[in-house]
C-alpha positions in Angstrom: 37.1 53.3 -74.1 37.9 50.0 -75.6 39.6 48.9 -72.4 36.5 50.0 -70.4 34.7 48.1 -72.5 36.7 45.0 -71.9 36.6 45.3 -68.5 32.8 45.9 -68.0 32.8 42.3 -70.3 35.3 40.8 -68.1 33.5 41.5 -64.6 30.1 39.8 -66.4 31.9 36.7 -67.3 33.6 36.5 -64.0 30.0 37.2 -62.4 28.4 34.7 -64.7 30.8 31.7 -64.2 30.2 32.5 -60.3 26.6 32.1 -60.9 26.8 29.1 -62.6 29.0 27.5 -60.2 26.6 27.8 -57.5 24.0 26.6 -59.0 25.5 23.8 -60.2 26.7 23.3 -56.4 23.3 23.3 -55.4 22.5 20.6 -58.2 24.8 18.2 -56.7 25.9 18.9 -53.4 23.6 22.0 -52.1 20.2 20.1 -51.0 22.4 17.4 -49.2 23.7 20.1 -46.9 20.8 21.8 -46.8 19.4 19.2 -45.8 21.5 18.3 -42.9 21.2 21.9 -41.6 17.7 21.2 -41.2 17.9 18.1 -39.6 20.5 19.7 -37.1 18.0 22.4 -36.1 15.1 20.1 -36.0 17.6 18.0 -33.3 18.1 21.1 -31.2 14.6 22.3 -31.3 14.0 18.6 -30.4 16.6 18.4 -27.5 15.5 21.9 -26.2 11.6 20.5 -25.6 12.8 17.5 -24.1 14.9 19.1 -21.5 12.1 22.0 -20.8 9.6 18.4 -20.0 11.8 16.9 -18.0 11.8 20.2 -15.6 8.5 20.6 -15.5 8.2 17.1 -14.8 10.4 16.9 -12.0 8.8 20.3 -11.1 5.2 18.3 -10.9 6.4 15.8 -9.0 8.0 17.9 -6.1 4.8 19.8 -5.7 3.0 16.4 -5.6 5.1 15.5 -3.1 4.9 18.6 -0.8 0.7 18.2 -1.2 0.5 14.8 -0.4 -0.9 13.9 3.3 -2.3 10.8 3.7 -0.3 7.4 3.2 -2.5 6.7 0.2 -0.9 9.8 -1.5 2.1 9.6 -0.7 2.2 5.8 -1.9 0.4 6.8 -5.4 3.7 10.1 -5.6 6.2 7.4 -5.0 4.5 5.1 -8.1 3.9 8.1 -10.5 7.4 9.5 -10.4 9.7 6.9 -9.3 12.1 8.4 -11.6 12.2 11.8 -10.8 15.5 12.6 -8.0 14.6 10.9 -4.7 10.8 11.8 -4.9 10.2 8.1 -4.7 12.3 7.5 -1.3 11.5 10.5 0.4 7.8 9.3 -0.2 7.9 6.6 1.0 9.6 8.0 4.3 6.7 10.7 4.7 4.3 7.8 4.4 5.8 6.0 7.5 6.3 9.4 9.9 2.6 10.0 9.0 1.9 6.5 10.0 4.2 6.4 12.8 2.3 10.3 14.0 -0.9 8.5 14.2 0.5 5.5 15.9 1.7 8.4 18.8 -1.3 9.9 18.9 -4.0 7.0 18.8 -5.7 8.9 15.8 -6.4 7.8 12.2 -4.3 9.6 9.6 -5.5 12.7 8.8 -8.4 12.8 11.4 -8.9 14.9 15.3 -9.7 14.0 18.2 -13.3 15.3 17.4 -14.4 13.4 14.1 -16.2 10.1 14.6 -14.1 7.2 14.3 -10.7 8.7 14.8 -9.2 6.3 17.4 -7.4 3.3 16.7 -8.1 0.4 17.8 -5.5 -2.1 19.2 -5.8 -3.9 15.9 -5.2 -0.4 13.6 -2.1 0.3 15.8 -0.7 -2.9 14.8 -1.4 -3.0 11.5 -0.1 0.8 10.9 3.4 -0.1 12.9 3.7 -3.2 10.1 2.6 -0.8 7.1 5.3 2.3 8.5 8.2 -0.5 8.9 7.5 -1.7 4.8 7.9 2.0 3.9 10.7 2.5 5.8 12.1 -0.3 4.2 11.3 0.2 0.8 12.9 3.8 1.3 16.4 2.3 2.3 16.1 -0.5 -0.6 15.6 2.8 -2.7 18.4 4.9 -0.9 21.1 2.1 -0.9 20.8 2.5 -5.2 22.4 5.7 -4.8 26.0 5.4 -4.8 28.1 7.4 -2.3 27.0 10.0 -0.2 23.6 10.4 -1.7 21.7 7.9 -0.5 22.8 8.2 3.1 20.2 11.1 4.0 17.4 8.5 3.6 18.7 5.7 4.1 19.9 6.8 7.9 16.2 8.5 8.4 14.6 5.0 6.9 17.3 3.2 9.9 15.9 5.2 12.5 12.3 4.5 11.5 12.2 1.3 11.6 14.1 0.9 15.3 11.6 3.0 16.3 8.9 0.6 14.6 11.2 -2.4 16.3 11.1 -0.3 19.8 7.4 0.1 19.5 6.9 -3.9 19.1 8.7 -4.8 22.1 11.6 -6.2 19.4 14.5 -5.4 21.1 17.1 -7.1 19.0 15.9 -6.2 15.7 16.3 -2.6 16.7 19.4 -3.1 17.9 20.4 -4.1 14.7 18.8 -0.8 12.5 20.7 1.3 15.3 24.0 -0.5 14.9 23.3 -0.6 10.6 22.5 3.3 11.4 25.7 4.2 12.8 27.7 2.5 10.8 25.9 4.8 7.5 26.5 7.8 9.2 30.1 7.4 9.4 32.3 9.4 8.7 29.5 12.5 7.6 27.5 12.2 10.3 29.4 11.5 12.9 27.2 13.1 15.8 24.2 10.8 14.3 26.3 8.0 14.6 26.9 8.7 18.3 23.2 9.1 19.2 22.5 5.7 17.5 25.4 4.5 19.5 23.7 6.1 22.5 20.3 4.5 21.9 21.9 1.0 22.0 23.4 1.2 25.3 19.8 2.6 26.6 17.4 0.7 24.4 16.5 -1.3 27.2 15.2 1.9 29.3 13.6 3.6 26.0 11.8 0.2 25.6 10.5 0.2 29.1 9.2 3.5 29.1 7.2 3.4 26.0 5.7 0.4 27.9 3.9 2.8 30.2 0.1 3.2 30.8 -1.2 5.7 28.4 -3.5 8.3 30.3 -6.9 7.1 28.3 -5.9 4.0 30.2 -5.9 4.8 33.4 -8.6 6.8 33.9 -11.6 5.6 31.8 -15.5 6.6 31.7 -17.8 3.0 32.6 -21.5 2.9 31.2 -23.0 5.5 32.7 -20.5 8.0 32.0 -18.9 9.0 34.7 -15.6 9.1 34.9 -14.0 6.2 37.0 -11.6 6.2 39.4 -9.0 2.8 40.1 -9.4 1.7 43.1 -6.0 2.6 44.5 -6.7 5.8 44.1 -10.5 5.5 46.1 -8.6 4.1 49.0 -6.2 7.1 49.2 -9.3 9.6 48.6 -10.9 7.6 51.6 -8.0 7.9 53.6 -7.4 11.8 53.2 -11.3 11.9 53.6 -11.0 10.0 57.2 -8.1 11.5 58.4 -9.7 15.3 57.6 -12.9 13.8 59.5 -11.2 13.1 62.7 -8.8 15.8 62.7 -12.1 18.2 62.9 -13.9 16.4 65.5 -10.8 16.2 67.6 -9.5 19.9 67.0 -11.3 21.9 70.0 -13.1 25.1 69.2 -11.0 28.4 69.6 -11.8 30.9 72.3 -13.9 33.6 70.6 -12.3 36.8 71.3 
């Protein structure tokens, strides 16, 4: 009994010394790690909201991107997230091919054929082709920041842009020099693009002249009282058929009725 006794007091001493230990280690040292454990989670918690902002910013600004279609908005997606991937460049390069569409088409961005006002003037033309060539190239000022492989995407599109902006102005040398700049980016990736650039050079003289043609609006036009008018080379040919049916029905002699 006296042992069990001994023991029982032996086991409470141990148990209060253990006590006592620890709450002298929390006196001393306890808050301080405590205290760094807190901090650590407060970092993590911290890290984990930054990361989930940055995806839903870069999120934001792809979905900005893919609803942008006028110049305008494409110009205010490039300035808002000029941080965010290549959102900034490919901008920019959406801008010009939208400027670059209405150039084709004679229409105003983002207008038909049927709303008032929606053809360009000779004036609007020119000033769109100088506008598409300064986004095309601040899109290969932006691509050629990207080291290695991943600015060539852009940076080849941008190329191409502005020789067709070059082409468009009658500069023949200047586009020269994007094609030649072009085909030397695309190698070796690319090396089918670099052969159609290579291409366009030797026939840039033959693409140039046939984007010199008439347009159609051109060549037939309506005068003041609306009517659609005809050039004279092709009155003289409608008087000539007209004659020539004329006198081959007076001269034909009537058949034998039956």
């Amino acid at each position: 009994m006296d042992d069990r006794l001994k023991e029982v007091q032996t086991t409470d001493l141990t148990d209060s010394r253990v006590n006592r230990d620890f709450v002298d280690w929390l006196k001393t040292k306890g808050m301080n790690y405590l205290l760094l454990i807190l901090l650590a989670l407060c970092a993590f918690f911290a890290w984990e909201w930054y990361q989930q902002k940055a995806v839903l910013a870069r999120d934001q600004a792809w979905a900005d991107l893919n609803n942008a279609t006028s110049p305008a908005a494409f110009r205010g997606v490039a300035e808002t997230h000029a941080t965010v991937d290549a959102v900034a460049e490919l901008a920019a390069v959406r801008a010009a091919d939208t400027l670059m569409e209405s150039v084709r088409t004679g229409l105003r961005p983002g207008l038909t054929a049927d709303d008032p006002g929606a053809a360009m003037t000779p004036e609007d033309r020119t000033a769109m082709l100088r506008e598409a060539d300064d986004f095309y190239a601040e899109a290969l000022e932006l691509s050629e920041r990207r080291a290695g492989f991943a600015g060539k995407p852009v940076g080849l599109t941008a190329l191409y842009g502005r020789a067709a902006v070059a082409e468009a102005e009658g500069r023949l040398e200047d586009a020269r020099g994007f094609l030649t700049d072009a085909a030397a980016l695309a190698k070796p990736e690319y090396p089918s693009l670099a052969d159609q650039a290579e291409a366009r050079i030797a026939n840039i003289e033959v693409v140039i002249a046939a984007s010199s043609l008439p347009a159609q609006a051109s060549v037939f036009t309506p005068d003041e009282s609306g009517e659609t008018y005809t050039p004279p080379a092709a009155e003289d040919l409608l008087e000539f058929f007209e004659t020539e049916s004329t006198e081959d029905a007076g001269s034909a002699e009537p058949s034998a009725s039956p």
